[in-house]
C-alpha positions in Angstrom: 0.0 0.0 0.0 1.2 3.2 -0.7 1.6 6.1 1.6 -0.7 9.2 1.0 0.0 12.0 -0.6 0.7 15.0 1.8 0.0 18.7 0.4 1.2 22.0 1.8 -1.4 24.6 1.1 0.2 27.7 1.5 -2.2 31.2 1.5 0.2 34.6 1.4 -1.7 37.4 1.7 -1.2 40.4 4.7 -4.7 41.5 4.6 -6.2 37.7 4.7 -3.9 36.5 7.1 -4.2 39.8 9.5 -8.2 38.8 9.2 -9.0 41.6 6.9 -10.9 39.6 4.3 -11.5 35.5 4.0 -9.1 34.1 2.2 -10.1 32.3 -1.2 -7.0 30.0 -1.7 -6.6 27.2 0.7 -10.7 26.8 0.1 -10.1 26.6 -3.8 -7.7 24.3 -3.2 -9.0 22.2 -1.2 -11.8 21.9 -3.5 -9.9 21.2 -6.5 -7.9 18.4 -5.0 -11.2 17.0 -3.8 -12.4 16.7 -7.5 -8.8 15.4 -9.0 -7.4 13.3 -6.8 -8.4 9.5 -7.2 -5.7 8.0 -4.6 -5.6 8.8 -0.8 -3.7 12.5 0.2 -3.7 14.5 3.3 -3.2 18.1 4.0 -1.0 21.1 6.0 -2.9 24.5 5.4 -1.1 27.9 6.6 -2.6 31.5 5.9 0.8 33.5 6.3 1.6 37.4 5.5 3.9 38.7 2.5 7.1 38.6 4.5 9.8 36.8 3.4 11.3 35.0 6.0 8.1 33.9 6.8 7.4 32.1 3.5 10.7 31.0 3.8 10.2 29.5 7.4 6.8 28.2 6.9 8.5 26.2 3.1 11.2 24.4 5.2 8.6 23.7 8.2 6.2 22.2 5.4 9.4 20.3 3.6 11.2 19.3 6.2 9.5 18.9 9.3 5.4 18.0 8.0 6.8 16.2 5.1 5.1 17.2 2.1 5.7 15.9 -0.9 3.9 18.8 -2.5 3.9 22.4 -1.1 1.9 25.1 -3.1 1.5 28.8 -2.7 -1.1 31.3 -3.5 -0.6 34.7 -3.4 2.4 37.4 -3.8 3.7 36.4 -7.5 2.8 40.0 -8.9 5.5 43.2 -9.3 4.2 45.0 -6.0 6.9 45.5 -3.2 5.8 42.8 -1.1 5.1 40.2 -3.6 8.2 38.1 -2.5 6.7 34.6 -2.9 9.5 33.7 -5.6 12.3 34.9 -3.8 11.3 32.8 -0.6 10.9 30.0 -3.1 14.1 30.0 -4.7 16.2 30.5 -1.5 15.1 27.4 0.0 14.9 25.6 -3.4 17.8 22.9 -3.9 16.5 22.6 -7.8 14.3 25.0 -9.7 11.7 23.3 -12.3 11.6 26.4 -14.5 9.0 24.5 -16.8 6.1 25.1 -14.0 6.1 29.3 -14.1 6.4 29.2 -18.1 3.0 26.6 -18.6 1.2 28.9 -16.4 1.9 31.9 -17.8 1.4 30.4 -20.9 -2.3 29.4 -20.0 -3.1 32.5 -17.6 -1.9 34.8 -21.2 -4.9 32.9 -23.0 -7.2 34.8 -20.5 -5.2 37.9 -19.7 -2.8 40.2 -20.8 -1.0 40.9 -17.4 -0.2 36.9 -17.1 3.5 38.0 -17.9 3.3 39.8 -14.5 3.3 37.0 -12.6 6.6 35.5 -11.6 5.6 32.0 -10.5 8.0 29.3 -9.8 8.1 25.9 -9.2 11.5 24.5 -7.7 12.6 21.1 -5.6 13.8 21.3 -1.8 14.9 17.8 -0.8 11.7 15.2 -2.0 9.1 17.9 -2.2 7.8 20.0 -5.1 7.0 23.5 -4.4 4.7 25.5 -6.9 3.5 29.2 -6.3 -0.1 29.2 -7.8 -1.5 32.2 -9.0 -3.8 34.0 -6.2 -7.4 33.8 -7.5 -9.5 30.3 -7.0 -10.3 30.7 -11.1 -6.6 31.0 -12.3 -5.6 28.3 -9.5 -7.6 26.0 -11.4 -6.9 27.3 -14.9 -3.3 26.8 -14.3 -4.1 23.2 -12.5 -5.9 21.9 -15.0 -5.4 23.5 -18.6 -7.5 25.1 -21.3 -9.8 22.7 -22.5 -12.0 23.2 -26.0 -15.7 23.9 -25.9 -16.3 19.7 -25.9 -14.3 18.7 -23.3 -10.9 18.2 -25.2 -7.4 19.3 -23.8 -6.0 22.2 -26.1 -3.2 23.4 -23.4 -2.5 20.8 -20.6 -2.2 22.4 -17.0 1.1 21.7 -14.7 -0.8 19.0 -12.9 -0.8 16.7 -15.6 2.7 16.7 -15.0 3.0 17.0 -10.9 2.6 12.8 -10.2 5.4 11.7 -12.2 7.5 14.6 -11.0 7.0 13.5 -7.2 7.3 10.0 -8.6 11.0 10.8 -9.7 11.7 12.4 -6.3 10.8 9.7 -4.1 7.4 10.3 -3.2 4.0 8.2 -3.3 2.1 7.4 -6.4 -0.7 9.7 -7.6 -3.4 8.8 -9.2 -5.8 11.4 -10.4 -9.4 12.0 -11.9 -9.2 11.9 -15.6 -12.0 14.1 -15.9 -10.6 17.0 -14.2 -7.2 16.4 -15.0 -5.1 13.4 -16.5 -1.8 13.1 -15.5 0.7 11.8 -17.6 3.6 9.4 -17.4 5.7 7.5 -19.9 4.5 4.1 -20.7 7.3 2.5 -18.3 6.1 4.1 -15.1 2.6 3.9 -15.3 1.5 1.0 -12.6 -1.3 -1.6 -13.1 -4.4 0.0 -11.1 -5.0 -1.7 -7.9 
């Protein structure tokens, strides 16, 4: 039997996380894994300010300590002064997957034009995958799961068809998802018989 999966959800936001407003994130997420996910995971949520040592902190905590296999981020990827979510990223990365921020700015630019704002960035501490998601629940799940076609059809696939086998080659469980939100795809040599 295979372990779990175990998510970080991480929600970066002052005004959320000083109880100025709800924070949309870690709900949309939560949702959206309960709809893709067809094997077993588990979750860490934290609703954190725009500071950097704190995102830093709270990504080696989530890594280290709660091991996650998976740690994603919502919130401070724009331009503004305290959007530091990158930076945090990448200073505790030990590998950065630059693949992740250029698929979803290449779906969010099929929506809008200030997609190439956003500096998301997906990198590797130890056996965990960190990805910083875009801030609002509909581009979280654009950038999850694609751009599909009026029937149903994958035009642009979304960076989660590619998240299982990347935990797969760093050691974590094996993730099985719901083909009719998203499919995830592996060469023909690592897909497993299912169970």
């Amino acid at each position: 039997m295979t372990h779990p999966l175990k998510i970080g959800l991480v929600s970066i936001s002052d005004r959320a996380s000083s109880g100025v407003y709800e924070d949309k994130g870690i709900p949309a997420l939560q949702e959206w894994f309960g709809r893709a996910l067809a094997s077993s995971w588990t979750m860490e949520t934290r609703l954190i300010p725009d500071d950097q040592a704190s995102i830093e902190a709270t990504l080696i905590e989530l890594c280290d300590v709660a091991g996650c296999h998976l740690v994603l981020t919502t919130g401070g990827t724009g331009p503004a002064p305290r959007d530091v979510t990158p930076e945090a990223t990448l200073a505790v990365a030990h590998k950065v997957m630059p693949g992740f921020g250029e698929q979803m700015r290449q779906i969010s630019l099929a929506f809008v034009p200030t997609a190439i704002l956003s500096r998301q960035v997906g990198a590797i501490r130890c056996r965990s995958l960190i990805l910083n998601l875009p801030g609002q629940p509909k581009a979280i799940a654009e950038t999850l799961e694609g751009l599909k076609d009026a029937d149903g059809k994958q035009k642009v696939p979304g960076i989660f068809a590619a998240v299982p086998y990347c935990i797969d080659l760093i050691g974590g469980p094996y993730v099985e998802t719901n083909e009719a939100v998203v499919k995830a795809f592996r060469p023909k040599s690592a897909i497993r018989p299912q169970a």
